[in-house]
C-alpha positions in Angstrom: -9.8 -16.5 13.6 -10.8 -12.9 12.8 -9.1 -9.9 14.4 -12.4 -9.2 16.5 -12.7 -12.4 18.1 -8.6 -12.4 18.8 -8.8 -8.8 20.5 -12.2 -10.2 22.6 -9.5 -12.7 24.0 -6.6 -11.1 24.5 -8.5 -8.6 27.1 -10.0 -6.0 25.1 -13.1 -5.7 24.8 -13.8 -5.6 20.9 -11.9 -4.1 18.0 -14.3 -0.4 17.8 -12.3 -0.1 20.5 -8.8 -0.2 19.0 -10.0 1.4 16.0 -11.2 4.2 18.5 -8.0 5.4 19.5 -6.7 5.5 15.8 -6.4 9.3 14.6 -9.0 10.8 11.4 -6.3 13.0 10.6 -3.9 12.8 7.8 -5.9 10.4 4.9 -9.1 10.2 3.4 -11.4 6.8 3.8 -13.7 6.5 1.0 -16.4 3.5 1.6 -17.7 0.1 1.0 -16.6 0.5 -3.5 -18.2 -2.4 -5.2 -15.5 -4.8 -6.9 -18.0 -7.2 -7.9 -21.8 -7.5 -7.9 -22.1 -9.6 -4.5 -22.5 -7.8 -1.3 -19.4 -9.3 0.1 -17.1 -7.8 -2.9 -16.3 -4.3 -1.6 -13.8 -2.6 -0.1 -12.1 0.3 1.5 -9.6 2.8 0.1 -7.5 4.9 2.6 -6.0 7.9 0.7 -2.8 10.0 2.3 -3.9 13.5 2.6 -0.2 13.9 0.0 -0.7 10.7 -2.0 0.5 11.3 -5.8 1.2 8.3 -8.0 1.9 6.3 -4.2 2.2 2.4 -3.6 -1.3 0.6 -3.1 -1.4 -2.2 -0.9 -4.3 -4.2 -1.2 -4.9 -5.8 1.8 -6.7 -9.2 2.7 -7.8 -9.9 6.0 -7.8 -13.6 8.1 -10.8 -14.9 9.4 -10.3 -18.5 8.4 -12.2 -18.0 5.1 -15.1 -18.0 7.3 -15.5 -14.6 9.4 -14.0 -11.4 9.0 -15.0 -7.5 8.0 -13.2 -4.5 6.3 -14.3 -2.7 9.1 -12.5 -3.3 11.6 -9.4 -2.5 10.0 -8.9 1.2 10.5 -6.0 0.8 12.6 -3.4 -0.9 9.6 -5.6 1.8 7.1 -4.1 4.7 9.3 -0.3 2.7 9.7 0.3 2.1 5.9 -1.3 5.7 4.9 1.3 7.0 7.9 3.9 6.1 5.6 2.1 7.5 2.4 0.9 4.1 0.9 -3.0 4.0 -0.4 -4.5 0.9 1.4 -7.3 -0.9 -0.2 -8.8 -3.2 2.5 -11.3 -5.6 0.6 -13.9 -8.2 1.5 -14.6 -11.1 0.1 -17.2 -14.1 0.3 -16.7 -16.6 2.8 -17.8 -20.2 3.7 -20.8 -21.6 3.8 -21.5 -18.9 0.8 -18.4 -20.2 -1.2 -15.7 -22.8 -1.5 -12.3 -22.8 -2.1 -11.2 -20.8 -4.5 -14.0 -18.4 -4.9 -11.9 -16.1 -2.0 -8.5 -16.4 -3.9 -10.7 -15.5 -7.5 -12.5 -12.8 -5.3 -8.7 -11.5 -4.9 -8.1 -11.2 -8.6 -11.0 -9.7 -9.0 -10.1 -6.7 -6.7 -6.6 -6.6 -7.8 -8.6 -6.2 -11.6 -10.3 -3.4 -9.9 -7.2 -2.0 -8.2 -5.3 -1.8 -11.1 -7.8 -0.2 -13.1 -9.0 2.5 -10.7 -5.5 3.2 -8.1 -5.2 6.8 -10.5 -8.3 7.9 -8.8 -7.2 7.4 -5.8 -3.8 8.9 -6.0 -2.2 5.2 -6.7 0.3 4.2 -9.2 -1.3 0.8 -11.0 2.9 0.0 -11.4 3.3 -0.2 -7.8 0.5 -2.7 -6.2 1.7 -4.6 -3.3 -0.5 -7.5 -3.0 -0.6 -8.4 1.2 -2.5 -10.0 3.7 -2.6 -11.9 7.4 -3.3 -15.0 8.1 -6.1 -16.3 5.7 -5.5 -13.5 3.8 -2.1 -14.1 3.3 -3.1 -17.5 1.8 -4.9 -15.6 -0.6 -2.4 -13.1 -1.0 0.7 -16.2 -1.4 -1.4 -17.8 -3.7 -2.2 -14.6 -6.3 1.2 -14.1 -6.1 1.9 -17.4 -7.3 0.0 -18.5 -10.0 -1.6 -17.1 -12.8 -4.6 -19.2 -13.2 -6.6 -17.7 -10.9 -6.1 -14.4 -13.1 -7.0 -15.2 -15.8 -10.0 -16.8 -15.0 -11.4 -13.3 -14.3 -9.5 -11.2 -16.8 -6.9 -10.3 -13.8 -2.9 -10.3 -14.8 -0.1 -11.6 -12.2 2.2 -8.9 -13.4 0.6 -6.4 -12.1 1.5 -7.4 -8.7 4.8 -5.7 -7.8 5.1 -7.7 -4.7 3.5 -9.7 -2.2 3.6 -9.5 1.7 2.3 -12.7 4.0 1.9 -11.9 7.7 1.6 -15.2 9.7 0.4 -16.8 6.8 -0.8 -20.9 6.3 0.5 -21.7 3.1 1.5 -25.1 4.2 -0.8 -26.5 6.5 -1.6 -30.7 5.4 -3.1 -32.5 6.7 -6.9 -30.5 7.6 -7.9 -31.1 11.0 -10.7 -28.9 11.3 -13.6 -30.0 10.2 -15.1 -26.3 8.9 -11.4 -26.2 7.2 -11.9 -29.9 5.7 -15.5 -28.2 4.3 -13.8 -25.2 2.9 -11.3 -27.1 0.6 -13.4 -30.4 0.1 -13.8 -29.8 -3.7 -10.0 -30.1 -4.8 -7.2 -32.3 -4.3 -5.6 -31.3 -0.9 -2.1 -30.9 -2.4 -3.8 -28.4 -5.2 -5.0 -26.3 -1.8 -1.7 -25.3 -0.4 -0.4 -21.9 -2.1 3.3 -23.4 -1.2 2.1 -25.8 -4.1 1.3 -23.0 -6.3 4.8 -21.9 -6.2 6.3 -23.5 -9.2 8.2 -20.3 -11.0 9.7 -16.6 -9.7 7.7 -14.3 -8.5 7.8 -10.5 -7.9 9.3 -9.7 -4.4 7.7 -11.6 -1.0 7.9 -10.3 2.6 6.9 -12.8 4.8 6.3 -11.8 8.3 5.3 -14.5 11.7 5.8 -14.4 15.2 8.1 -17.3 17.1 4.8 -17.5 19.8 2.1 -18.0 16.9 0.1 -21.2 18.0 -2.4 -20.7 15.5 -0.5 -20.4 12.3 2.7 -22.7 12.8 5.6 -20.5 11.6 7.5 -23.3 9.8 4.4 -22.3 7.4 7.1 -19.2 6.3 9.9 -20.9 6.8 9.0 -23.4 4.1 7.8 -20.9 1.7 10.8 -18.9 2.2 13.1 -22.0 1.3 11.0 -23.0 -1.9 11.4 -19.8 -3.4 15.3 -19.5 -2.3 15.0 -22.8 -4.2 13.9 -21.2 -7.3 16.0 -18.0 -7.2 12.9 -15.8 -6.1 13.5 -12.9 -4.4 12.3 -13.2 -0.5 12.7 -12.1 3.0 11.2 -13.2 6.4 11.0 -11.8 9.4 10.5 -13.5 12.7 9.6 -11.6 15.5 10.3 -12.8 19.1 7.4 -13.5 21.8 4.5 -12.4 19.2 1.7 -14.6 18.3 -1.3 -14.7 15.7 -2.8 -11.3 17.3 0.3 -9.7 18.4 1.6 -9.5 15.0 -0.7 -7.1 13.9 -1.7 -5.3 16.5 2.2 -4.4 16.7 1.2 -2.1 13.4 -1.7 0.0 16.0 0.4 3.3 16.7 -0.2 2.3 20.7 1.3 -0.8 20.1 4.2 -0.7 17.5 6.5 -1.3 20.4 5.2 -4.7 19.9 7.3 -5.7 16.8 9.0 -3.4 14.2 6.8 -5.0 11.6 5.3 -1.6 10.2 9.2 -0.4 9.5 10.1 -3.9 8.2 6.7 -3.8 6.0 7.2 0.2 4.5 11.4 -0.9 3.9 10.0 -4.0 1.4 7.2 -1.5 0.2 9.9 1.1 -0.6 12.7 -1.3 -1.9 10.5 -3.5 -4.3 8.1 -0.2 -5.7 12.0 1.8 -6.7 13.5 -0.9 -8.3 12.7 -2.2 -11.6 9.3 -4.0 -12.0 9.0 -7.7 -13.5 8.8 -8.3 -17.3 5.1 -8.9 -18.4 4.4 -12.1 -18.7 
């Protein structure tokens, strides 16, 4: 479900407001930079005001592959620019346009983008943190993961320095939706599920859920967390009490970070995995 349609139900009336209250000051948003040649593969760069050679996060927004804007994501532009990151919050084509995993190789190809461009933008290309929430973090998880999808577009894994899954589905057999069914209908289910991408180490993962989330299932974490303990792969997860699908990221709004600590949790990984050592090239 997109973050609009999750704020109309938790009582506010629609996510301009949120993004309302969130301060101008202190960054620099430059607009709708084409990735790609559709009109769906843009996206947002938030600049600190201080940025030199800072972390990048690119960040991939849920929506159930099917809904969702860079737009309405001001509010997490302003929180990881708070802490000097540059954010790039992309778009990407959705179903009925596309099918799985024409999202996950619209990823790579702003990751591509990212890497080649972050000096522009005061970013270092060595320090790309690859995130996302819900849907997004699916796509996130599964760049992460596996190479194929890089390479198919002249993308490189190894650029990613680390990847952060917020209330992710990375796990989620069998479909039950039949929009979902649609989405993935034109590969094997297993191939579908980015915990079955997960074959060899990857750079650093955060994975963040709420204990309340009754949209994605949190064992969705918990099983990624203990395949990649499995392999020796560096991860952590953090599971924050009483928050759901919504409440896990409006908890990084500056009104509502009493919420959860997820913005602190979220900047320590940033910090941690961007000063030590990055991955050999493949």
């Amino acid at each position: 479900m997109a973050l609009a349609a999750l704020i109309m139900i938790s009582g506010c009336s629609s996510v301009d407001v949120l993004n309302a209250t969130i301060t101008r000051d202190g960054y620099t948003l430059t607009r709708n930079i084409a990735y790609g040649t559709d009109a769906r593969q843009t996206l947002d760069i938030y600049t600190p005001n201080d940025a030199k050679n800072a972390p990048v996060i690119l960040f991939f927004y849920g929506g159930s592959w099917q809904m969702g804007s860079k737009d309405d994501y001001r509010f997490l532009g302003q929180a990881l620019t708070s802490k000097g990151y540059v954010v790039a919050v992309a778009d990407y084509r959705l179903y009925p346009q596309i099918y799985y995993p024409d999202f996950v190789l619209d990823g790579a190809r702003a990751l591509r983008f990212i890497h080649s461009h972050a000096s522009q933008y005061q970013g270092d290309p060595r320090k790309i943190i690859v995130a996302g929430h819900s849907a997004g973090a699916f796509i996130a998880m599964i760049l992460g993961a596996d190479d194929a999808f890089h390479e198919a577009v002249g993308s490189q894994r190894a650029w990613i320095r680390g990847t952060a899954g917020i209330s992710g589905p990375y796990d989620f057999l069998p479909f039950t939706d039949a929009h979902i069914k649609a989405i993935f209908s034109h590969y094997p289910d297993k191939e579908t599920q980015p915990i079955n991408h997960i074959t060899q180490p990857m750079a650093p993962v955060f994975l963040a859920t709420g204990d309340d989330d009754d949209t994605v299932d949190p064992r969705n974490s918990h099983r990624v967390k203990a395949k990649l303990n499995a392999i020796s792969s560096p991860v952590q997860e953090h599971v924050y009490p009483g928050i759901g699908h919504i409440g896990i990221m409006l908890s990084l709004a500056e009104r509502f970070r009493w919420k959860a600590p997820l913005l602190n949790d979220l900047s320590a990984f940033i910090d941690a995995t961007c000063k030590s050592p990055p991955p050999p090239a493949n």
